[in-house]
N, C-alpha and C positions, 0 to 999 in steps of 0.2 A: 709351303707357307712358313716365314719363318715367325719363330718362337717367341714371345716377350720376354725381356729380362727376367721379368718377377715370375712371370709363371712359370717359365723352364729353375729358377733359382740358383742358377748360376749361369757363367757364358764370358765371352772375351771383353776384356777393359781395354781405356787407348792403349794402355801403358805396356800390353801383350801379357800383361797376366790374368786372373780368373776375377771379373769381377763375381760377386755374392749378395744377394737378395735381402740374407740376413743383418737386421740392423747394425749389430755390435761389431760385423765384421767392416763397415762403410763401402763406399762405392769397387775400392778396388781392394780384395781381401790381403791383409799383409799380415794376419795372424798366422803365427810361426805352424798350429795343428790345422788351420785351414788349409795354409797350401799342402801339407802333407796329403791331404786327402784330395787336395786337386790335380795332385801329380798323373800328369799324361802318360808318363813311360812304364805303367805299372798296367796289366790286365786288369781287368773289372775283380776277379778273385782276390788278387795282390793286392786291392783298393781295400775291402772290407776286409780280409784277413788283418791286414795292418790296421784300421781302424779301430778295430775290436781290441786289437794287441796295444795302443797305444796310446789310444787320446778318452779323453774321461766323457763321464758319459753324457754331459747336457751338450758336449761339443760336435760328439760324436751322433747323438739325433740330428744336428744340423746338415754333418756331411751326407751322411745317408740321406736325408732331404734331398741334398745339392745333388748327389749323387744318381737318384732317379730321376730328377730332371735332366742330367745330362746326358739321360740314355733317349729324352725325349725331344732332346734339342736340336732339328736338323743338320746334317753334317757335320756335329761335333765329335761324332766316333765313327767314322768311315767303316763300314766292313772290310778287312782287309783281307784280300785274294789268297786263302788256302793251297799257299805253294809243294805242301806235302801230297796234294791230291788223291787226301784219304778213301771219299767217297769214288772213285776211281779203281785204285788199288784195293778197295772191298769188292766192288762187282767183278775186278779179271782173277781174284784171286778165288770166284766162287764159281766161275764159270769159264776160264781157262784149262784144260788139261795139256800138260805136257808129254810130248813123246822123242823117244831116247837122249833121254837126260838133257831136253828145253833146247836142239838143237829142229825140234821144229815145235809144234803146237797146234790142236783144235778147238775150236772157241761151239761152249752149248749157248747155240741162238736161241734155242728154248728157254732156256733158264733165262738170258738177257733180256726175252719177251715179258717172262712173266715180273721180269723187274724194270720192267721199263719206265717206270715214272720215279724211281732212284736213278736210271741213267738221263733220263731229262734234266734230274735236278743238277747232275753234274752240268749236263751240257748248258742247262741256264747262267751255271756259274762260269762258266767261259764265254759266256754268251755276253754278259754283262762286263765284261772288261775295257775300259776304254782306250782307245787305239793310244792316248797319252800315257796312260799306265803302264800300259806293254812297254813304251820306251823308254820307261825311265825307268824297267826293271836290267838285273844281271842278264850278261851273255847267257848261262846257264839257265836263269829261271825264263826267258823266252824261249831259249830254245828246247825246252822240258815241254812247255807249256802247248809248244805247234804240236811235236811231235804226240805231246796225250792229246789233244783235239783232233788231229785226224782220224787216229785211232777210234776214236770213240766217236765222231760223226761215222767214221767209215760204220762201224757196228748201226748206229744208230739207220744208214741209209740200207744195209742188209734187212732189218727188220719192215723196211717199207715194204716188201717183198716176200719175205719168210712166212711160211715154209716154202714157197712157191718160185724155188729159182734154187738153179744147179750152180750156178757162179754169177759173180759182181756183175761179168759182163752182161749177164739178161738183163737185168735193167737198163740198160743203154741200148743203141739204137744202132744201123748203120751210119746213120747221119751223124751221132753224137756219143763219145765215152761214159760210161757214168760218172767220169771226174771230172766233164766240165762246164755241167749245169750249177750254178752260181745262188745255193738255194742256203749256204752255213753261214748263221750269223754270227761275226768273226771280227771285232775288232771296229764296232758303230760302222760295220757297211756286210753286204751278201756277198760271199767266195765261193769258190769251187774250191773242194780236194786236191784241184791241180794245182789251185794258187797258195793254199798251205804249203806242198812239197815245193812246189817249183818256183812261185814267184818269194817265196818267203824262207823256207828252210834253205834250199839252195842258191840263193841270191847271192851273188856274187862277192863276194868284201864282209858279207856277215859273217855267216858261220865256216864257210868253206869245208864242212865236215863229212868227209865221206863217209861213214859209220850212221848218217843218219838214214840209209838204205837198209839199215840192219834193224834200226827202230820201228818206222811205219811199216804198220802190216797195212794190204789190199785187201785182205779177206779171201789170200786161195793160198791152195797149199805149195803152189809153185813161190810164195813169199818166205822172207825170214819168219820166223815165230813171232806172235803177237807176243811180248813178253808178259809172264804174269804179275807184273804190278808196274803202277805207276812211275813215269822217269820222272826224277826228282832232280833240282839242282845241286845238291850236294853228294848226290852220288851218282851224276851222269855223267860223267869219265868213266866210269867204273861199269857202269849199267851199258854204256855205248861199247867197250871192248868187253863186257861179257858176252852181248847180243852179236857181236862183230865173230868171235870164239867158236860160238852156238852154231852160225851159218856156212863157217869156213868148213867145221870141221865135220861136216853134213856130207857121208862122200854120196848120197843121192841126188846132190845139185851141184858140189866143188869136188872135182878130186885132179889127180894124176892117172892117166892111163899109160901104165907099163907096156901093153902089149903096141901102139899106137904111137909111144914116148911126145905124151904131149896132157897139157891143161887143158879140161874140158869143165869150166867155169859157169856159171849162173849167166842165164841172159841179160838178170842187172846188169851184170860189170860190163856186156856188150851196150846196152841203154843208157848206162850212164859212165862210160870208160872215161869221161874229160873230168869227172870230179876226182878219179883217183888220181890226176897230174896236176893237182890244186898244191901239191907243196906240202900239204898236213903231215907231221911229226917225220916231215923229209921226204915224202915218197911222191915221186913225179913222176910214176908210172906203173901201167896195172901190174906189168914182170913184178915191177919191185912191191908193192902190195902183195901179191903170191908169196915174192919171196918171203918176206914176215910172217907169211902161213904154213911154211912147207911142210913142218911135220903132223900138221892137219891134214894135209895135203897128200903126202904118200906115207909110205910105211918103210921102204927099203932105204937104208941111208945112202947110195950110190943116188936113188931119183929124189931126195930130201936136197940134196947137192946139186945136184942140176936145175932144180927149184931156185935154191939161192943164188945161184950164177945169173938169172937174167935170160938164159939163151934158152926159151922155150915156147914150142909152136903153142897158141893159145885158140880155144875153139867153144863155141856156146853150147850150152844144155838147151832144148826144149824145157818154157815155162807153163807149169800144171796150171791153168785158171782156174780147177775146179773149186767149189768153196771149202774153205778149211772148217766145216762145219764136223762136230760131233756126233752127231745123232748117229 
């Protein structure tokens, strides 16, 4: 319901400035300390710290007036989407534990149980985003954004279950994965898991970024590490080749076998081998991916060499589904 002028005591004039309730200031305020205080591009703290620092005081009760009304007035302060994803990166940061130096990770579902209505609230706040806002954000801050929501639905759909299931896949069916029941509310409509990763992280022309295999966890230990905080856009390059680092150089699921002289790689890169030939920062192939890892890879620089040559038989590891649970 919207606001009356005079009751909210301030609001938009034709003229796109602030009209003001208060007599002295007339219909459309063009007092020099009025607009200071009606200034939009300042946080609510910046408003009255400056108020207090600047304008004298019979002028300054006015803004303060105008100023609780505008916190009353619908849609005149949008909430705007907390792209740091604090409330996020406090939950993995307190119930993540990492193992041999965050090249993998177990996540306590207990402790996420017992905080489960701090991880609602995050998911509410994803919840409410509207599929227009998403796209008129940065490459970066959507693609942070998918990868924390799966993450954190994926946790959230573990706990439908917890304690009472040995891996993701009990919850699903013969019939059905548990990634592609269509139950995350994502963007003003219902997704699956599946269509976070696949129809959306990996959709073709967007992101094209192979490293986001390194980001979502599934919740078993045969996955990269859940990392312990939130991806953020300003430091998701960075956050993407650390997590990219963490998995490669894991010789429990990548390595080089000397005795055998070949790559025996993560069943990712057999599942998704067409995204490593996407072009990303040059590499049109899994060889050459490898190659960029080699001294993760092996140990002896004779088979570091033969890594970055290209000419190497490549072969999958069995993937662990069991849950990367703590307990």
């Amino acid at each position: 319901m919207k606001m009356p002028m005079a009751a909210a005591g301030i609001g938009p004039s034709r003229d796109g400035g602030m009209a003001c309730a208060r007599s002295h200031c007339g219909k459309s305020c063009t007092h020099p300390q009025c607009r200071r205080c009606h200034r939009q591009d300042l946080p609510a703290n910046a408003w009255t710290k400056e108020l207090h620092l600047t304008i004298p005081m019979p002028h300054r009760r006015h803004c303060l007036l105008a100023l609780a009304g505008l916190s009353l007035w619908p849609g005149a302060r949008a909430q705007a989407f907390d792209h740091s994803h604090a409330a996020w990166t406090a939950l993995l940061r307190r119930h993540v534990r990492l193992l041999r130096g965050g090249q993998a990770s177990q996540v306590h579902y207990t402790g996420f149980a017992a905080d489960r209505a701090l991880l609602t609230q995050y998911l509410d706040s994803l919840s409410a985003v509207p599929a227009a806002t998403f796209g008129a954000w940065s490459r970066p801050e959507r693609q942070a954004f998918l990868i924390n929501a799966y993450n954190a639905f994926t946790v959230a759909l573990i706990l439908t279950r917890y304690p009472d299931l040995k891996s993701i896949k009990d919850i699903g069916s013969l019939l059905q994965s548990p990634w592609k029941p269509k139950w995350v509310p994502l963007l003003g409509t219902k997704v699956s898991l599946d269509d976070i990763e696949h129809a959306m992280l990996r959709k073709r022309g967007d992101f094209d970024d192979p490293r986001v295999h390194f980001g979502v966890n599934c919740a078993s230990i045969g996955c990269p590490a859940l990392r312990e905080e939130a991806f953020v856009p300003a430091q998701l390059d960075a956050q993407l080749d650390a997590q990219t680092t963490r998995f490669m150089g894991d010789r429990s699921r990548n390595r080089w076998n000397p005795q055998r002289q070949r790559l025996e790689l993560s069943k990712i890169f057999d599942w998704f081998g067409e995204d490593f030939r996407l072009g990303h920062r040059g590499i049109t192939s899994l060889p050459a991916f490898a190659a960029r890892h080699a001294d993760l890879l092996a140990d002896a620089p004779a088979d570091r060499e033969r890594i970055r040559s290209g000419a190497v038989d490549i072969t999958f590891t069995d993937y662990d589904w069991a849950l990367n649970d703590a307990r």
